[in-house]
Every structure is written in C-alpha cells, then in structure tokens.
N, C-alpha and C positions, 0 to 999 in steps of 0.2 A: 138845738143849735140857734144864735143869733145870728142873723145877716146882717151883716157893714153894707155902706153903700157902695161898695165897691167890688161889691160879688163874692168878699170874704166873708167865712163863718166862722165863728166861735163856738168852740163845747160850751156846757151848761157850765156856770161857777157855782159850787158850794157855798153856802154860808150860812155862818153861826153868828151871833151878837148874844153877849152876856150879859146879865144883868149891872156887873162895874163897868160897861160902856166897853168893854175888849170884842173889837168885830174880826172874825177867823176868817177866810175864806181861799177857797183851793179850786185852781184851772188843772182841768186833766191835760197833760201836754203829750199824751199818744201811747203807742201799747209799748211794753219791752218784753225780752222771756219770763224776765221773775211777775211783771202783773204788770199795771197802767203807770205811769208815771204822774206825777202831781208836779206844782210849784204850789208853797202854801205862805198866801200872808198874813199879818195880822194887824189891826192898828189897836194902837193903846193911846189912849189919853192918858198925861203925864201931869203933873202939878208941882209946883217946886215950891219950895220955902218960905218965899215973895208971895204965894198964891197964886202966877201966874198960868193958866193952862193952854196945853199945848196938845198936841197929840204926834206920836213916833210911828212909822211904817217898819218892820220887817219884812222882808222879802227872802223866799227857801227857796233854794233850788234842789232841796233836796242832795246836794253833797254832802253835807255834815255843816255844823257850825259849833262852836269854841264858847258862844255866849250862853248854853246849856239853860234856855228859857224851861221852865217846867211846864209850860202849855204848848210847847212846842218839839213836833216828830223829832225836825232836825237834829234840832238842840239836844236833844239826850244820846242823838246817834255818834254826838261827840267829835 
C-alpha cells in the first residue's frame, strides 16, 4: 500500500512497459463475488503522418468497450 499525505492509501498498481513504448497498468479497485475488480490503463505513443508524436491514455473500467483493442481485457469483452 502507498500512503497520501492525507492518511489515504493506495493498493499496489501493476505495471507492464513493452518494448514499442505501450505502458499497461491496473489498480485493484476492491473485492466482488466473482474475484477483485481492476480498472486497467494503457498509454500508447502515437505518431501521425507529419511525424508528430504524441501519446493516447485509455482508461477501463472494466464494463465493456466497443474500441475492441487487442491488448486490451475490456476491449474483447466487447
């Protein structure tokens, strides 16, 4: 657990970093009956056309999502 200064704790976060620069990482957000609950992000650096680079955040909640990322739980759970 991390301590805030404010007497708040944090669970541990996961994290992954891949070798194309995609850093994963997931906050356990508490227990439910089926197992623990997660929220899981990702960042990606992005490069467009121009060569500009950028980098994009995803944020799960773990509902489902429509954007069907292939590195991504949510995203396949559709």
């Amino acid at each position: 657990m991390m301590r805030l200064g404010s007497g708040l704790e944090l669970p541990p976060i996961t994290r992954c970093e891949a070798q194309d620069g995609v850093v994963k990482f997931c906050l356990p957000a508490g227990d439910h009956d089926a197992g623990p609950l997660e929220t899981e992000s990702v960042i990606i650096p992005m490069r467009s056309y121009r060569c500009t680079d950028w980098h994009t955040l995803c944020v799960s909640s773990q509902v489902g999502c429509r954007m069907a990322c292939t590195f991504c739980e949510t995203g396949r759970m559709g």
